[in-house]
N, C-alpha and C positions, 0 to 999 in steps of 0.2 A: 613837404620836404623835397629837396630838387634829387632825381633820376638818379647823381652822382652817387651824392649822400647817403639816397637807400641801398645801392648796391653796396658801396663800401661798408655800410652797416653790415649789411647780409654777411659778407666777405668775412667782416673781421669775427661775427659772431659764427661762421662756419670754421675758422679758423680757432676759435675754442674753443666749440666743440671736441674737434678732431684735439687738441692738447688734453682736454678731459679726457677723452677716450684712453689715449693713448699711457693714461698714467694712472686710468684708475687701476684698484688693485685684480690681479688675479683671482678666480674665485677657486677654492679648494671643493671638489663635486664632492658630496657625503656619501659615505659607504654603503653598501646596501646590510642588512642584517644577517645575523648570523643563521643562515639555512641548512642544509642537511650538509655533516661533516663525513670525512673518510674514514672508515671504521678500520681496527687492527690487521684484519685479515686481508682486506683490499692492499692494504702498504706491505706487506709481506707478497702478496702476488707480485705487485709492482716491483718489489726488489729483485724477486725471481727472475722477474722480466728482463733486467733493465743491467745486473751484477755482470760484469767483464773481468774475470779473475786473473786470466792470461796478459801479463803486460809483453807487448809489441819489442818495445822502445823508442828508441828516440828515434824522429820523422824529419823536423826540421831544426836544425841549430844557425848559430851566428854565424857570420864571416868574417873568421878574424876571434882575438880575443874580446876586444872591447866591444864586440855588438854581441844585447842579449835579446830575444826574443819572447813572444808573452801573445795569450789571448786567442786564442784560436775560435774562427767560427767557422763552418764548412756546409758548402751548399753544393748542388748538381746542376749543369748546366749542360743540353747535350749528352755526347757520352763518355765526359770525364767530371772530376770534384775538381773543385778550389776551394782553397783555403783563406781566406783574410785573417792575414794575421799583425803584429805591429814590434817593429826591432829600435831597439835603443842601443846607440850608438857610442861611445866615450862621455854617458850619461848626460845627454845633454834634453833631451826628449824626443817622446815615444811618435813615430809615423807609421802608417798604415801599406801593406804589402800586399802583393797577393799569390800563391803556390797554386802548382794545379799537378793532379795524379791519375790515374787511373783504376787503381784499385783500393786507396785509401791509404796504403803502406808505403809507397813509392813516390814521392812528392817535387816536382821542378820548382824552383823560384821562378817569379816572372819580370816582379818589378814591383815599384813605387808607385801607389793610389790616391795619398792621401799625405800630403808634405806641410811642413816648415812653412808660414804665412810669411809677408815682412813684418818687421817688431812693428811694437805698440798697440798690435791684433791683440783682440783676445784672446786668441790660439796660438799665438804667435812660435810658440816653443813646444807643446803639445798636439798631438793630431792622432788619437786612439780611434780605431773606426772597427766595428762591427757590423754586420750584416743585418737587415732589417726586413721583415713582412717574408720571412723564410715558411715555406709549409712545413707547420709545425704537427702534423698528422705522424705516426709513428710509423705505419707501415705506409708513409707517402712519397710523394716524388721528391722532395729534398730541394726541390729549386724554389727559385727567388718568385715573388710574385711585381708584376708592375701595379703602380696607381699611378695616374696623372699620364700616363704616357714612360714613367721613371724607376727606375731602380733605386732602394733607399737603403743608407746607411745612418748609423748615428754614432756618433763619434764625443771622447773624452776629450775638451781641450782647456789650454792654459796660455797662459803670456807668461810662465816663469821656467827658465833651464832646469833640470835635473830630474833624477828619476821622482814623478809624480808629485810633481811639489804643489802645494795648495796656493793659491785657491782654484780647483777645476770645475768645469762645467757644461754642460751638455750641449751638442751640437745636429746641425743634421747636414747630409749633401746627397747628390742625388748624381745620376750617370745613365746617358740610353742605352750602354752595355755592361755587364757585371763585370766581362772578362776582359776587356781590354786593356791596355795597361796607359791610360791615361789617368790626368789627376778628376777629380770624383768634383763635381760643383757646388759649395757650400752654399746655404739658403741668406738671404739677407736678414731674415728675421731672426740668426744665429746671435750670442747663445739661446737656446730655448726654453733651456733651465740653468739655473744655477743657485747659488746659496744668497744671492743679495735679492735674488725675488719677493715682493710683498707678502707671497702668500706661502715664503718657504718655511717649513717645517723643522721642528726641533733636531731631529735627528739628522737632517743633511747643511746644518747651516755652513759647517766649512767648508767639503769638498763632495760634489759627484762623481759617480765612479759609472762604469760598466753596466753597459744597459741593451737592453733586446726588446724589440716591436716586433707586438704581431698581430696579423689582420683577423678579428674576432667578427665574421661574420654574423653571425646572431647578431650584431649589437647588444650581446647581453648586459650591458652596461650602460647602453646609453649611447656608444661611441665607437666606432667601426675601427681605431687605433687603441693598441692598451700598451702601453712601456712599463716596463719590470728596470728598476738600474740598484745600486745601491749607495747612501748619502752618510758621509760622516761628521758628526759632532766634534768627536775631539781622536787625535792619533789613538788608534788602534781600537775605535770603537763605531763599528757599520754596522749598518742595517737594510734590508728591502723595501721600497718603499713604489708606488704607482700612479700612474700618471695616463691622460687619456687625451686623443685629437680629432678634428674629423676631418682633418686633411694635410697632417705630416706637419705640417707649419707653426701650428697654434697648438699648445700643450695648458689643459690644468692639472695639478694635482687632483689625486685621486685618496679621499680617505684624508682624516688627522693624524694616523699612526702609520707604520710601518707593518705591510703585510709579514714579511719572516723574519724574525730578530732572534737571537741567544745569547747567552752572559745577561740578561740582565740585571739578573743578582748583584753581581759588581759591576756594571755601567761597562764590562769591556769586552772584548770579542770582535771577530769579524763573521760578516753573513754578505756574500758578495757574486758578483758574476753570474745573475741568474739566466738560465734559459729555461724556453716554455718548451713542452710537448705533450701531447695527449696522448694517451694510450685508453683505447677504446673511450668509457666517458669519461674518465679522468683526467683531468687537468695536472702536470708534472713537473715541477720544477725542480732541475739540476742549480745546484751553486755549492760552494766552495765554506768549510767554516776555517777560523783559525781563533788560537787566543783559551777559547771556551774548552776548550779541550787539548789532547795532546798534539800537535803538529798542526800539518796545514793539510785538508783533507778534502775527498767530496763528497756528497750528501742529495738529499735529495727531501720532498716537501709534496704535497696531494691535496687538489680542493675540487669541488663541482662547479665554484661557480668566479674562480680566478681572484677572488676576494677573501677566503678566510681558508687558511693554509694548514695543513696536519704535519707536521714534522717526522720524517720517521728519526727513532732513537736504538735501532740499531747497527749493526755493524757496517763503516765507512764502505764508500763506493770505490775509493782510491783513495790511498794513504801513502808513506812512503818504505818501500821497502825494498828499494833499486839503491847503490852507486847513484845514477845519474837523478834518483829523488831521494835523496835519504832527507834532504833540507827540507823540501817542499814537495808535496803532489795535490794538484790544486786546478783552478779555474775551468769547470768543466766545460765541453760540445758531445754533445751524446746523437748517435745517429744509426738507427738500423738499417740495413740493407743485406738483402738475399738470406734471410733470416741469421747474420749474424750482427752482432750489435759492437760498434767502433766508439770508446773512451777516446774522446781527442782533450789532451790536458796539459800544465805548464809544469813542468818538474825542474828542480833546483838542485842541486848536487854537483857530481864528480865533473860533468863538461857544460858546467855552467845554468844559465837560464835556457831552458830548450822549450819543445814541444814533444811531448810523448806518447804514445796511443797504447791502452788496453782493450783487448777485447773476449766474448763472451767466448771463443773457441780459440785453441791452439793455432798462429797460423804461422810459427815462429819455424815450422818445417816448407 
């Protein structure tokens, strides 16, 4: 066969290859078994721990009537916080901001991180962004860690206007500073998840939601990245569900089911917005229910090994019992410092969609 021939052979058959590759299906990693659970007494310390009776109020609100605000995550950099947070405008879709304070109570706007794409993006009308690979240590430093050289975020996105209209899906972008007030660099390999994946799951096939990465040293899993988001089926019915990388870019599912779910009895409910933290060995997830229960509230969930979750079933962490939450108190960021413990949450009520913070002590003098 002539010189030509066999290269062009090679070529086209390296060229199928890489088309096979590129479209086999995702593989779902199988759960590990169910090992030592969190017992009643541990979720009652935990609550002890963890209960902010004292509400604040309201931290950050909109500008203007028509913008509403939502999502709080809050990290340390230096010796002030920021906030990423994301404001909706004359409902058109959600973008990503950023606030910074010095004591947690007292919060500056900075600016825009994470904008509006040109149409026919995926994202195009959507851009929910959260903080990602935060030390998730209870009594830790609170900042962002780097991998690659990079700051990670992961973000909710969509191509369609209005508040959180389906179908959405998972993003990532990345920045060499957290605090700067430029736009944050989306990954080309974006979306990284979403509901038309081979290997998506029943529970998230229409829309994802709200998700948190964090750098699980052990690789007790297998995998140096673990995401917690949550995926819904059909309106007003979400659930937890997990996902794992070894390098930010590439995502599988993790597991056939959904780590924390409720309502299942009736198919309905919301279990949503989780965040991680540890307290001593405990593994801690703050999230939000609504639906299954009375209002929209927050909650919290306990495992040793980030795989099989104990729910606690007492008394809510934030509920609504404010004017400015009587509608909603919801979508938790929970963060100790100098031994007091800061509730950062989304309340709905008397001045609209805000942010509002409880904490474990009075600091309202």
């Amino acid at each position: 066969m002539p010189r030509k021939s066999i290269q062009r052979t090679y070529l086209l058959l390296a060229c199928w290859l890489a088309w096979l590759t590129s479209v086999a299906p995702a593989e779902i990693i199988p759960a590990l078994p169910v090992g030592r659970l969190v017992d009643t007494n541990t979720l009652q310390k935990i609550f002890e721990e963890v209960q902010t009776p004292f509400k604040y109020g309201v931290v950050i609100k909109g500008d203007g009537t028509n913008e509403l605000v939502d999502c709080p995550s809050i990290f340390r950099s230096g010796e002030h916080w920021y906030m990423m947070y994301v404001a909706i405008t004359n409902k058109i879709g959600y973008q990503t901001f950023l606030a910074k304070s010095d004591d947690l109570l007292h919060w500056e706007k900075l600016g825009k991180i994470l904008s509006f794409t040109p149409t026919n993006h995926w994202d195009a009308w959507q851009a929910d962004g959260g903080i990602a690979l935060c030390d998730y240590r209870w009594d830790g430093s609170h900042e962002l860690e780097k991998f690659d050289g990079k700051y990670w975020l992961t973000y909710i996105g969509g191509a369609q206007q209005g508040y959180e209209t389906d179908p959405l899906s998972l993003g990532v972008a990345w920045a060499k500073s957290p605090t700067k007030i430029r736009e944050w660099n989306r990954i080309a390999e974006n979306p990284i998840l979403s509901g038309k994946d081979s290997d998506v799951r029943d529970f998230e096939k229409k829309t994802l939601y709200k998700s948190q990465v964090i750098h699980d040293e052990k690789e007790s899993l297998g995998y140096p990245f673990v995401m917690f988001y949550n995926g819904k089926k059909k309106n007003g019915y979400e659930r937890i569900g997990m996902a794992v990388s070894k390098d930010m870019l590439h995502w599988n599912r993790y597991g056939e089911t959904p780590v924390v779910a409720n309502g299942e009895a009736k198919t309905n409910g919301i279990t949503g917005d989780p965040q991680i933290v540890k307290i001593g060995d405990v593994w801690t997830m703050f999230y939000f229910g609504a639906g299954w229960k009375p209002h929209a509230f927050d909650t919290f969930a306990c495992s040793y090994d980030l795989v099989h979750w104990t729910k606690w079933e007492g008394a809510n962490l934030i509920e609504p019992s404010e004017p400015y939450d009587k509608t909603y108190a919801h979508k938790p960021w929970v963060v100790k410092w100098q031994g007091v413990v800061y509730h950062f949450y989304c309340a709905v009520g008397s001045e609209g969609r805000v942010i509002a913070v409880a904490t474990s002590r009075d600091l309202r003098q």
